[in-house]
N, C-alpha and C positions, 0 to 999 in steps of 0.2 A: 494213523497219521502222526507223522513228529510233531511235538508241543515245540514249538521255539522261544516260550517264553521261561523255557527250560534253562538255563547257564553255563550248566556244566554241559549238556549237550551241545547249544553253541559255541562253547569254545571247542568242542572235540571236534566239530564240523569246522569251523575256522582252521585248526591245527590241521585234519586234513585235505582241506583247500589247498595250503599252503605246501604243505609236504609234496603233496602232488604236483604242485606248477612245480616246486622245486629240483621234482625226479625228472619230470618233464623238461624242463629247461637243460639240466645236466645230461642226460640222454641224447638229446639232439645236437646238444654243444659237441660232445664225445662221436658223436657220426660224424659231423659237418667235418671234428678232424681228422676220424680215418680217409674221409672221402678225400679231403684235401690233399692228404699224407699218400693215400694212393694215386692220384692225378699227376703228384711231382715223381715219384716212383715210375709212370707209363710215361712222363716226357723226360726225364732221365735214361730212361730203357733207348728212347729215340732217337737221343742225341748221342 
């Protein structure tokens, strides 16, 4: 069982909380804009 009255491991838990929303957020930002980038590419192709 993790001690949490621990610090040093608290903060490495925190750090990687943090790191992770942070991949997370960046990851799905970077899709939303290929998806984008290819949506004006197929109505571009249309017109």
């Amino acid at each position: 069982m993790a001690d949490f009255t621990d610090t040093r491991f608290l903060a490495f838990l925190i750090f990687d909380v943090v790191a992770i929303s942070i991949a997370v957020w960046w990851i799905s930002w970077k899709l939303k804009s290929k998806l984008q980038e290819v949506e004006d590419r197929k109505s571009r192709k249309r017109n």
